[in-house]
HTML snippet that shows the backbone in 3Dmol.js (N, CA, C, O; Angstrom):
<script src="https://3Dmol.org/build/3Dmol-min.js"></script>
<div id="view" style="width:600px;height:400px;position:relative"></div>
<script>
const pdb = `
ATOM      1  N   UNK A   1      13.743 -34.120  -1.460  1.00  0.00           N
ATOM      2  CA  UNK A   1      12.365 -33.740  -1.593  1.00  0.00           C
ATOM      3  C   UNK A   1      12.037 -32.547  -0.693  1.00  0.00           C
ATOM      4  O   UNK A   1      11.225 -31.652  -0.926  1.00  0.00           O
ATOM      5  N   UNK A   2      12.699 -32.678   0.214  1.00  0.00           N
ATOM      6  CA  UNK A   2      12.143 -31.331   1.728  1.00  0.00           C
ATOM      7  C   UNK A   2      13.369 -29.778   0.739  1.00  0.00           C
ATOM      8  O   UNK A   2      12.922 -28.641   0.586  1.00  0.00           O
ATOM      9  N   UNK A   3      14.066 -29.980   0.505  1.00  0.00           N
ATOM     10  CA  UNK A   3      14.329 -28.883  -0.143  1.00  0.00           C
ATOM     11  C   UNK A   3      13.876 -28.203  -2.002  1.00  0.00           C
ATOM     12  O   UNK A   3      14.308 -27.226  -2.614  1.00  0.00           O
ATOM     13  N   UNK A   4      12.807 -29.314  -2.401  1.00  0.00           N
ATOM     14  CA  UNK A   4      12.314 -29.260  -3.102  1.00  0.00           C
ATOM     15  C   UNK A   4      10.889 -28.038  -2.741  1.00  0.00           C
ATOM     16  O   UNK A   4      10.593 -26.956  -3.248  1.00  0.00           O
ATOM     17  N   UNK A   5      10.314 -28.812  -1.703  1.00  0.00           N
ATOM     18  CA  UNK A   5       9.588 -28.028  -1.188  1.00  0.00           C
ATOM     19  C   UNK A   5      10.032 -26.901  -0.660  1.00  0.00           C
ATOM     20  O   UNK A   5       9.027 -26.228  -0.430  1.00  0.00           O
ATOM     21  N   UNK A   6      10.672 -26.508  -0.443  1.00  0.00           N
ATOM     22  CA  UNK A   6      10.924 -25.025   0.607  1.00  0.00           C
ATOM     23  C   UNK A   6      11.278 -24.199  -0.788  1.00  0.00           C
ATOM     24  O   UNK A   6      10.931 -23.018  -0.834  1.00  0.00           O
ATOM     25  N   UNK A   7      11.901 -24.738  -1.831  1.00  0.00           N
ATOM     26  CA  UNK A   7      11.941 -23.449  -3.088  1.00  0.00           C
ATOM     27  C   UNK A   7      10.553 -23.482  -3.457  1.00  0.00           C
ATOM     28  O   UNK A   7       9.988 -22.546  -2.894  1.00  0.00           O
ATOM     29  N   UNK A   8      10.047 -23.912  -3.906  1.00  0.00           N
ATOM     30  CA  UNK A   8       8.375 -24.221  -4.215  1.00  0.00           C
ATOM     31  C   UNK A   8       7.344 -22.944  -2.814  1.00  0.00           C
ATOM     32  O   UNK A   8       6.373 -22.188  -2.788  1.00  0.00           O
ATOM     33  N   UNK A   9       7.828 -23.177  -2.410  1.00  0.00           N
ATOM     34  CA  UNK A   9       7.262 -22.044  -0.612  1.00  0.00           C
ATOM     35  C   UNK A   9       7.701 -21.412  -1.077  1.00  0.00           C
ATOM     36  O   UNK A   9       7.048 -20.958  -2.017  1.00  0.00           O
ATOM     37  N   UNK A  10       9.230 -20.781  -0.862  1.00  0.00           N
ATOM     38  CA  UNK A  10       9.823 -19.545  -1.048  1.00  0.00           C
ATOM     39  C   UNK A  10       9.622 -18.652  -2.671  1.00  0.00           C
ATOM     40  O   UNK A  10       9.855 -17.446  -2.754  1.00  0.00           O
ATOM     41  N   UNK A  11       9.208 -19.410  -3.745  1.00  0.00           N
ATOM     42  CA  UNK A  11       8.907 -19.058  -4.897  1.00  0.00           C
ATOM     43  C   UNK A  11       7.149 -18.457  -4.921  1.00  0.00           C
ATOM     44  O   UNK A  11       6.621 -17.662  -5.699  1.00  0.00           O
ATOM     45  N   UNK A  12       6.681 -19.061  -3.970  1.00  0.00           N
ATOM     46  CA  UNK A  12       5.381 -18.786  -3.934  1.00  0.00           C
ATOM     47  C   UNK A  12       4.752 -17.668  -2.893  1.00  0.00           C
ATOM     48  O   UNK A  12       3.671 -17.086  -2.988  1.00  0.00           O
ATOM     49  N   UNK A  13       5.632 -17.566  -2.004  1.00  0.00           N
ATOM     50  CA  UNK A  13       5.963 -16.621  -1.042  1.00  0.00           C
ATOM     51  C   UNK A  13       6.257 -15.159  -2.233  1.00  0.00           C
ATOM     52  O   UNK A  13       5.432 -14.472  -2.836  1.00  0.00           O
ATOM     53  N   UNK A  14       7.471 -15.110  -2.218  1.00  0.00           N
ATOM     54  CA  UNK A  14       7.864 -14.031  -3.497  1.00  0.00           C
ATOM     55  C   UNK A  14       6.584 -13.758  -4.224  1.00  0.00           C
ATOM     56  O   UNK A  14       5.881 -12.935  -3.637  1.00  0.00           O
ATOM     57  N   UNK A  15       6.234 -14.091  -5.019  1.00  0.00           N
ATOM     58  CA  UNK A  15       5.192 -14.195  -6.165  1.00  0.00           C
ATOM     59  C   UNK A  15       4.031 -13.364  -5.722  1.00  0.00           C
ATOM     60  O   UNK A  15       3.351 -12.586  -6.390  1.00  0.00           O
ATOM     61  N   UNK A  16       3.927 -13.747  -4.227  1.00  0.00           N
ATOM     62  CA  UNK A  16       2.668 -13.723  -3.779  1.00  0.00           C
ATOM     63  C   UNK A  16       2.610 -11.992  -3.020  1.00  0.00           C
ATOM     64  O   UNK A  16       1.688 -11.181  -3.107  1.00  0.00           O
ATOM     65  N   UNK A  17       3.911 -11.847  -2.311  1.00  0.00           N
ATOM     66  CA  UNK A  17       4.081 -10.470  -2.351  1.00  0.00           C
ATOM     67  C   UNK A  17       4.395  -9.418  -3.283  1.00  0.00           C
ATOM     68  O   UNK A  17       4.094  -8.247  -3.053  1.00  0.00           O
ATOM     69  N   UNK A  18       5.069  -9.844  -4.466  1.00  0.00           N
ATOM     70  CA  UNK A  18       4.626  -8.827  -5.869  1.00  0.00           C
ATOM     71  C   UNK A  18       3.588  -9.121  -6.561  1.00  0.00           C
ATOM     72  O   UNK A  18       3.456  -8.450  -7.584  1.00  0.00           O
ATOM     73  N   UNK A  19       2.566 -10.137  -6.287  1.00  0.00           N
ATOM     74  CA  UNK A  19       1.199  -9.627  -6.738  1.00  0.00           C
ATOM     75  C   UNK A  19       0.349  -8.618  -5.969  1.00  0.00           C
ATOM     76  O   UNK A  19      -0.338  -7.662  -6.327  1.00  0.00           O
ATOM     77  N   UNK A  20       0.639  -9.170  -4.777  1.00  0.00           N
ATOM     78  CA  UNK A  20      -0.045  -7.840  -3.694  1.00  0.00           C
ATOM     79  C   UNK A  20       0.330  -6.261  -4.410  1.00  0.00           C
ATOM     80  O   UNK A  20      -0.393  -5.323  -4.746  1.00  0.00           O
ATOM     81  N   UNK A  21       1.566  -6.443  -4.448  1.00  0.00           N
ATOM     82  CA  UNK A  21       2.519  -5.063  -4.429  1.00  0.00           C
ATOM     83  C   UNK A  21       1.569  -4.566  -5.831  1.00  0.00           C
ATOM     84  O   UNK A  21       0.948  -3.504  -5.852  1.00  0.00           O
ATOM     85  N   UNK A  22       1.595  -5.494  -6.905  1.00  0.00           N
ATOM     86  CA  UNK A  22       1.089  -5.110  -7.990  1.00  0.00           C
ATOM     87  C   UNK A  22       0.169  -4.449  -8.275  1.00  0.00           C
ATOM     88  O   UNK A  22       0.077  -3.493  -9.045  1.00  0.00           O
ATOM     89  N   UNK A  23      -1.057  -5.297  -7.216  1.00  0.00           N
ATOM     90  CA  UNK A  23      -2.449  -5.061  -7.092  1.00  0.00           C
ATOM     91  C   UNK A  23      -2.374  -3.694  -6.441  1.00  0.00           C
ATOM     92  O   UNK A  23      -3.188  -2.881  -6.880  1.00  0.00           O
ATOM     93  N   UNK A  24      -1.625  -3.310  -5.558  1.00  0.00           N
ATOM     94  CA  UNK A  24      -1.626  -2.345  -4.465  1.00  0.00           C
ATOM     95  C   UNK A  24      -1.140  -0.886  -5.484  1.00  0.00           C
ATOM     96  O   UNK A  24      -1.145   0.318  -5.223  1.00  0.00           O
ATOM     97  N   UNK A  25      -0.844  -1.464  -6.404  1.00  0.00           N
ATOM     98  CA  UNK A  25       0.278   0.045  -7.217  1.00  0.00           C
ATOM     99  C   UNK A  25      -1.412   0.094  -7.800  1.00  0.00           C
ATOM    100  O   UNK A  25      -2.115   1.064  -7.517  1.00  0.00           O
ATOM    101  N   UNK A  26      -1.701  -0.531  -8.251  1.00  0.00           N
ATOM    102  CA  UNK A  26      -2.938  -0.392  -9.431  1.00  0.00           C
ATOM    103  C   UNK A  26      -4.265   0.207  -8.794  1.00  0.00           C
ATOM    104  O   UNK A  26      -4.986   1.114  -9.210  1.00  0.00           O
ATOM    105  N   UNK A  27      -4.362  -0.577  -7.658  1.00  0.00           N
ATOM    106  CA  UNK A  27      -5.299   0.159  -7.124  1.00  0.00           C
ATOM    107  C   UNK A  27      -5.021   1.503  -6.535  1.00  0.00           C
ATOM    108  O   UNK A  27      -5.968   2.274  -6.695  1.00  0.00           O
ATOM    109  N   UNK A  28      -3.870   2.072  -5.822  1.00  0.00           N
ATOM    110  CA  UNK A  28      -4.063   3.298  -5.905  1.00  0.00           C
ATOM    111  C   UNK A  28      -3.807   4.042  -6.870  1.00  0.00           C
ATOM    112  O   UNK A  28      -3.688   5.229  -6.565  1.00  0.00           O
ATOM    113  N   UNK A  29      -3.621   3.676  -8.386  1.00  0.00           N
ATOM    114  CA  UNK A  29      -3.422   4.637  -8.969  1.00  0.00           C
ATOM    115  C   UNK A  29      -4.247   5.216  -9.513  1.00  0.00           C
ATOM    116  O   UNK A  29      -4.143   6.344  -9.997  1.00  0.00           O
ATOM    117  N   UNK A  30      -5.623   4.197  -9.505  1.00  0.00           N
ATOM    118  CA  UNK A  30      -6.800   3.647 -10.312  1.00  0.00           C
ATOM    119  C   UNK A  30      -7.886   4.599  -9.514  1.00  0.00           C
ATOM    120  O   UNK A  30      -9.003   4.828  -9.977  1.00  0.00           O
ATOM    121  N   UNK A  31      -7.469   5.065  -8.400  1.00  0.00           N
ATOM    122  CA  UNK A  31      -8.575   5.704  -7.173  1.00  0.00           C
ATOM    123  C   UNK A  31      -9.219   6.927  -7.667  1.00  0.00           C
ATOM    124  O   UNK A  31      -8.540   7.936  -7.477  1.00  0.00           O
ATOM    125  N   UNK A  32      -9.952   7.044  -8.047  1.00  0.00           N
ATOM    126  CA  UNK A  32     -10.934   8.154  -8.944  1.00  0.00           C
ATOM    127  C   UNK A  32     -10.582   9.579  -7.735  1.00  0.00           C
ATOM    128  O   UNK A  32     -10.148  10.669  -8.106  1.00  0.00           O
ATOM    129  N   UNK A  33     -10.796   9.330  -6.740  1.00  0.00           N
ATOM    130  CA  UNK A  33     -10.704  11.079  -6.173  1.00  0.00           C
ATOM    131  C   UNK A  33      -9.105  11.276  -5.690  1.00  0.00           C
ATOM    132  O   UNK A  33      -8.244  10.575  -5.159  1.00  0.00           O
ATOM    133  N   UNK A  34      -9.192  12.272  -6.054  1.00  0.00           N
ATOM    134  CA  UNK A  34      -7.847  13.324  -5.910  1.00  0.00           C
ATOM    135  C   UNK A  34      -7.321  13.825  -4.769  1.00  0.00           C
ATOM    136  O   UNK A  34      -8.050  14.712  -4.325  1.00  0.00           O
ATOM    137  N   UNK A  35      -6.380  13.632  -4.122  1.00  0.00           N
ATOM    138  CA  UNK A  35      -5.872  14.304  -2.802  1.00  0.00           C
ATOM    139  C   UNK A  35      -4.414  14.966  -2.443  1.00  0.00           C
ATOM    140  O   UNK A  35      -3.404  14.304  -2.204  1.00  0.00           O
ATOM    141  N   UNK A  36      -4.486  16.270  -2.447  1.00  0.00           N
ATOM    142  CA  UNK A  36      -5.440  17.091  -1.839  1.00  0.00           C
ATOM    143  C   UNK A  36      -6.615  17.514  -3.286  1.00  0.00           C
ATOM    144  O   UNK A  36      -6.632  17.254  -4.489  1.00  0.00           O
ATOM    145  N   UNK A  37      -7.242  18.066  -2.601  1.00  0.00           N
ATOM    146  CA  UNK A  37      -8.329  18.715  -4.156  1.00  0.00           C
ATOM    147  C   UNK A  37      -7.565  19.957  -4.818  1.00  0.00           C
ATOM    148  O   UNK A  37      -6.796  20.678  -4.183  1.00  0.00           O
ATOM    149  N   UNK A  38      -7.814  20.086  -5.917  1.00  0.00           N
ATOM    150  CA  UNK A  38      -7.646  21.310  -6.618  1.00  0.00           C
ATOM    151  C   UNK A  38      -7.762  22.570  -6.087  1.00  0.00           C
ATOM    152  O   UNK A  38      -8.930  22.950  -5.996  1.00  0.00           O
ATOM    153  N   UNK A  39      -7.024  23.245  -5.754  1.00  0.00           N
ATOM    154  CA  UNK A  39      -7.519  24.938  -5.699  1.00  0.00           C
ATOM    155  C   UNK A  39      -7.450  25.704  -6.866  1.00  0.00           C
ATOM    156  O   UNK A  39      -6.479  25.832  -7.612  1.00  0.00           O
ATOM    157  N   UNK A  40      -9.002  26.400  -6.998  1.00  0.00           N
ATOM    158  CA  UNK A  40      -8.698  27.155  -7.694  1.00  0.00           C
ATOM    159  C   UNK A  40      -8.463  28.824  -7.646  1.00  0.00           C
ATOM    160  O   UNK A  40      -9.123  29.678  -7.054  1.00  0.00           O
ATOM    161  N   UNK A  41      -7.586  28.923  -8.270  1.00  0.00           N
ATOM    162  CA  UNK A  41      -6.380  30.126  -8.420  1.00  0.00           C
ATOM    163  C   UNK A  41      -7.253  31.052  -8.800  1.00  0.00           C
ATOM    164  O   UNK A  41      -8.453  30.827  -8.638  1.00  0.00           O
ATOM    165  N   UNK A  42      -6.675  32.649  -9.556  1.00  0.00           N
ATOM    166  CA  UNK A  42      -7.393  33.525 -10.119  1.00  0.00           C
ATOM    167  C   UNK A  42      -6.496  33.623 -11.049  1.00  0.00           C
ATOM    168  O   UNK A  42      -5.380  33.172 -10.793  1.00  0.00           O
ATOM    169  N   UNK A  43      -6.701  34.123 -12.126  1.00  0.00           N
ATOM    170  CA  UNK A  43      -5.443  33.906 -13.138  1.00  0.00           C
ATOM    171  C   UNK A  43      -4.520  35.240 -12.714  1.00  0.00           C
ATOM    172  O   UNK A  43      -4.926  36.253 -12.144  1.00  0.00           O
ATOM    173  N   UNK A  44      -3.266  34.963 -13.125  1.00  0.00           N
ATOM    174  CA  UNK A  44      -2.280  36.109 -12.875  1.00  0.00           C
ATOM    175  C   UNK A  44      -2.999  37.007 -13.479  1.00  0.00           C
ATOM    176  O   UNK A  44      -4.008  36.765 -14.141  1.00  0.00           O
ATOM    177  N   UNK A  45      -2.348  38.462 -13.209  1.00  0.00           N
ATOM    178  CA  UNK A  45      -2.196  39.426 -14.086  1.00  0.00           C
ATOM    179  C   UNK A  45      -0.891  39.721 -14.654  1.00  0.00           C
ATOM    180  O   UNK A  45      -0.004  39.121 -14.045  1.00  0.00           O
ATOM    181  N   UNK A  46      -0.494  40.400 -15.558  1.00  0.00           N
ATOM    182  CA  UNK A  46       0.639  40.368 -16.369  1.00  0.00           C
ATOM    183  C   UNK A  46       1.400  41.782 -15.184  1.00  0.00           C
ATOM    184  O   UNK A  46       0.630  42.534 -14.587  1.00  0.00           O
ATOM    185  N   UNK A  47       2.189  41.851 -15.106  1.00  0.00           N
ATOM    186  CA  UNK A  47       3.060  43.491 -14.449  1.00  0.00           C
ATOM    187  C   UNK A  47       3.119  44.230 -15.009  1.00  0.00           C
ATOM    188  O   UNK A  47       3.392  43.864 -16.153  1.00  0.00           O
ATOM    189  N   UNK A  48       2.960  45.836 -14.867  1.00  0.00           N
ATOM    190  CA  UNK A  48       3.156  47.110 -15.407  1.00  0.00           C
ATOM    191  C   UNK A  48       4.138  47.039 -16.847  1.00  0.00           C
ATOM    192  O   UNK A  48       4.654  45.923 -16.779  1.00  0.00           O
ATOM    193  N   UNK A  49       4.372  47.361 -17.451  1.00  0.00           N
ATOM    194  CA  UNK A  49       5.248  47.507 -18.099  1.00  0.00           C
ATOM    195  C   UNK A  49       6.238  49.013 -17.828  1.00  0.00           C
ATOM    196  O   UNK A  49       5.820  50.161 -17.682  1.00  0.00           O
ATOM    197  N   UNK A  50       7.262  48.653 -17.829  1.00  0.00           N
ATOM    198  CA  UNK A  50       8.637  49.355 -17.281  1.00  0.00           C
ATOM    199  C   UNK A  50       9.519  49.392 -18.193  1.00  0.00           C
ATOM    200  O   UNK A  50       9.858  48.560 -19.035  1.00  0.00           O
ATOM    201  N   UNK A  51      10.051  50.971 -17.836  1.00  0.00           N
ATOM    202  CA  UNK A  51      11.236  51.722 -19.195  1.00  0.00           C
ATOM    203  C   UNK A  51      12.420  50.323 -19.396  1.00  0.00           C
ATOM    204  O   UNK A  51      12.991  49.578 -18.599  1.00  0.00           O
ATOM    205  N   UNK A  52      12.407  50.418 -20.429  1.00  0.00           N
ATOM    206  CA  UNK A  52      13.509  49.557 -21.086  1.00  0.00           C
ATOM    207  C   UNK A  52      14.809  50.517 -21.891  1.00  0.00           C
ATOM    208  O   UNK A  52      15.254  50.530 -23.038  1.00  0.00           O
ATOM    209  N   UNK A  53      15.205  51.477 -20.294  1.00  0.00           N
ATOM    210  CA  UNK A  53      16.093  52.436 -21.218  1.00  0.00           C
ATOM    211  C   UNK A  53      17.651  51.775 -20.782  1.00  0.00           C
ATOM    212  O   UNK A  53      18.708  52.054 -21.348  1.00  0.00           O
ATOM    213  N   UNK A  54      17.448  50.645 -19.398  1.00  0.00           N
ATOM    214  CA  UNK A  54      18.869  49.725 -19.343  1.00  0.00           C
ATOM    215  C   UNK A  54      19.137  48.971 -20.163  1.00  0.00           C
ATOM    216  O   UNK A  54      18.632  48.918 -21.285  1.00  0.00           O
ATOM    217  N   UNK A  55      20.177  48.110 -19.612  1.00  0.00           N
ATOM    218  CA  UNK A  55      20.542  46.374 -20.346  1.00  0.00           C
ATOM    219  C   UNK A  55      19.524  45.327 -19.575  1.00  0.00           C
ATOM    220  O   UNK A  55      18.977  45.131 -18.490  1.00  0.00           O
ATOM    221  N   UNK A  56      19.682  44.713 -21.119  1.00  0.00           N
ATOM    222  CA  UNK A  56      19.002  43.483 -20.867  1.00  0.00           C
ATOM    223  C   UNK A  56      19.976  42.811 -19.957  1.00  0.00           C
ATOM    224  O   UNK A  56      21.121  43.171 -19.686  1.00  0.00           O
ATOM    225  N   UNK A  57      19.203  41.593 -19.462  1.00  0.00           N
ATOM    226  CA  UNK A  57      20.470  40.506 -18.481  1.00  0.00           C
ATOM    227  C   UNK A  57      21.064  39.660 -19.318  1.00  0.00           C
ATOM    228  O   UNK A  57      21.993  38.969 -18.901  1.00  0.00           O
ATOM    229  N   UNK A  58      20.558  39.554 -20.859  1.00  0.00           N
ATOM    230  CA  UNK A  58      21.390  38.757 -21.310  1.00  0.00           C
ATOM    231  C   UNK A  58      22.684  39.643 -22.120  1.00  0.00           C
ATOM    232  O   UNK A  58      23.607  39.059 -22.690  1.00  0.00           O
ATOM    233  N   UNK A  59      22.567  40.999 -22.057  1.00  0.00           N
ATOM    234  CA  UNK A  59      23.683  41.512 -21.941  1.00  0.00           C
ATOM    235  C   UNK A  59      24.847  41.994 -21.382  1.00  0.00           C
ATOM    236  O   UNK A  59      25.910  42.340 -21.898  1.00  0.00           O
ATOM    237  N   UNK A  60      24.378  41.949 -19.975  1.00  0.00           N
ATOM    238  CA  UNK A  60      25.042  41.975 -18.470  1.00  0.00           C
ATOM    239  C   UNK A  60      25.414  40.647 -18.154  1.00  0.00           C
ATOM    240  O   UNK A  60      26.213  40.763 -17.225  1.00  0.00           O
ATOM    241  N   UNK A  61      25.285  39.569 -18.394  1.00  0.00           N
ATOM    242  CA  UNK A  61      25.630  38.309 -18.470  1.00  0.00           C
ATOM    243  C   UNK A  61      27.047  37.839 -19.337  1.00  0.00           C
ATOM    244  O   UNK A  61      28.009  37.161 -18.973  1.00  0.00           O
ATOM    245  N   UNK A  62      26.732  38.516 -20.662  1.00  0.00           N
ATOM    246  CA  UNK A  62      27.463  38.363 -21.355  1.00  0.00           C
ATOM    247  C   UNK A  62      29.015  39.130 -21.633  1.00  0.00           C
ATOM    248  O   UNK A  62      30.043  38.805 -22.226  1.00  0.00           O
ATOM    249  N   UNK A  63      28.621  40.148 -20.969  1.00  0.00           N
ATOM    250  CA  UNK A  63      29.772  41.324 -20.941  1.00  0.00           C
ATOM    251  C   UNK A  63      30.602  40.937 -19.244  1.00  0.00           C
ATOM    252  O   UNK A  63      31.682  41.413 -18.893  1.00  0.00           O
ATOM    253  N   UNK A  64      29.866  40.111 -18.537  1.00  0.00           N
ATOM    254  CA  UNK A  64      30.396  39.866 -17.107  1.00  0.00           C
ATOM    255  C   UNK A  64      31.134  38.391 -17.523  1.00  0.00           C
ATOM    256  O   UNK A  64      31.801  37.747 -16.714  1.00  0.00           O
ATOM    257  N   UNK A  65      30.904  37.987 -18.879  1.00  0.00           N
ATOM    258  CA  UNK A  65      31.840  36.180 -18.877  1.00  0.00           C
ATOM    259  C   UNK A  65      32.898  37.161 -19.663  1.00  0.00           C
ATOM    260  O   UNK A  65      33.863  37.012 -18.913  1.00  0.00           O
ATOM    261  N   UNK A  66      33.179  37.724 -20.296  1.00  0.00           N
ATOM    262  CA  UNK A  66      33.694  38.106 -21.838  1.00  0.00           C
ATOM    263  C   UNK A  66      34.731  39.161 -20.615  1.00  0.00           C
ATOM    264  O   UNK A  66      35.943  39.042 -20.790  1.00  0.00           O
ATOM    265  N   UNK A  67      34.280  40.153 -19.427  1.00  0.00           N
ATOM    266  CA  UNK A  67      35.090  40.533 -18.730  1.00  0.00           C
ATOM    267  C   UNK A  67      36.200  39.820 -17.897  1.00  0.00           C
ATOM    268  O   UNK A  67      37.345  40.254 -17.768  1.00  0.00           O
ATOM    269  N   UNK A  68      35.597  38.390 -17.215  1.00  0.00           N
ATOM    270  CA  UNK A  68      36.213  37.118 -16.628  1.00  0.00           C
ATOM    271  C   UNK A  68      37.154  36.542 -17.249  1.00  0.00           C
ATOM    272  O   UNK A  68      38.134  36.115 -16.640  1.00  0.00           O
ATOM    273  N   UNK A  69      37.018  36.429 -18.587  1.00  0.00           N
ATOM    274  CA  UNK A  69      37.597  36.072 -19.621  1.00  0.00           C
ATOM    275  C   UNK A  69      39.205  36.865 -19.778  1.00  0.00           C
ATOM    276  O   UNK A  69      40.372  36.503 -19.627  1.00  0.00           O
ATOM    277  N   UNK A  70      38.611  37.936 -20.107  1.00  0.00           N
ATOM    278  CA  UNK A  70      39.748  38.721 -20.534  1.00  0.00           C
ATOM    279  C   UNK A  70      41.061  39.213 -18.950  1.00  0.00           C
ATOM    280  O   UNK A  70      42.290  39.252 -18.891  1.00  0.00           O
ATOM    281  N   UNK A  71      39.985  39.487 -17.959  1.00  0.00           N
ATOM    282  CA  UNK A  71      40.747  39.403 -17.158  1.00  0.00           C
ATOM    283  C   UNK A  71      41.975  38.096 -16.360  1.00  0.00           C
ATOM    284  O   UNK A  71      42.938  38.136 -15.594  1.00  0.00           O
ATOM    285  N   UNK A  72      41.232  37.094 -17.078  1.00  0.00           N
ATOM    286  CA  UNK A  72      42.099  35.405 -16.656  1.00  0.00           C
ATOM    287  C   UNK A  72      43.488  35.483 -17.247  1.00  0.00           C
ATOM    288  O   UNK A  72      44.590  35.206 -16.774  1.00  0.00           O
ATOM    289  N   UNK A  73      42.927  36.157 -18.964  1.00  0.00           N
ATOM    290  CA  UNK A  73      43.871  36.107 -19.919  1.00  0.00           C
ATOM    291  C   UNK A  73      45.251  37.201 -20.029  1.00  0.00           C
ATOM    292  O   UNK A  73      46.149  37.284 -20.867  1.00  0.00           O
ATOM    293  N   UNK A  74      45.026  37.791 -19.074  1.00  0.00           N
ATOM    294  CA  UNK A  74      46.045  38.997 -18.925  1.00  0.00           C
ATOM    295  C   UNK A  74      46.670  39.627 -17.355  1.00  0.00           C
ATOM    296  O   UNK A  74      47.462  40.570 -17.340  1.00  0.00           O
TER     297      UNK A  74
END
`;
const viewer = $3Dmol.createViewer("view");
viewer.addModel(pdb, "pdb");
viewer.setStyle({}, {cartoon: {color: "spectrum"}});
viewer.zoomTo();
viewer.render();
</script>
């Protein structure tokens, strides 16, 4: 009977700290104000636009694997 009781405790024990835990997730998630607050920003501006008389990077990318490549291979 005495170890009847102590699972009965220890089950109620448990229980009793993931309801807390439960309650505790819910209520802060539930907390209407926000922390820190919002800043508000200014919206970007876009950058100059600039000569596009180089390579793109996805062509310098591609000519730097395809060089790796060929150099492994020979």
């Amino acid at each position: 009977m005495f170890k009847t009781k102590i699972k009965k405790l220890a089950a109620f024990v448990l229980i009793s700290f993931m309801s807390v835990g439960l309650l505790g997730t819910t209520l802060a998630e539930a907390h209407p104000h926000e922390w820190p607050p919002h800043r508000h920003e200014e919206p970007r501006r876009d950058p100059p636009p600039q000569n596009n008389e180089g390579h793109s990077t996805g062509e310098v990318t591609t000519a730097a694997i395809v060089g790796a490549i060929i150099a492994k291979n020979t």
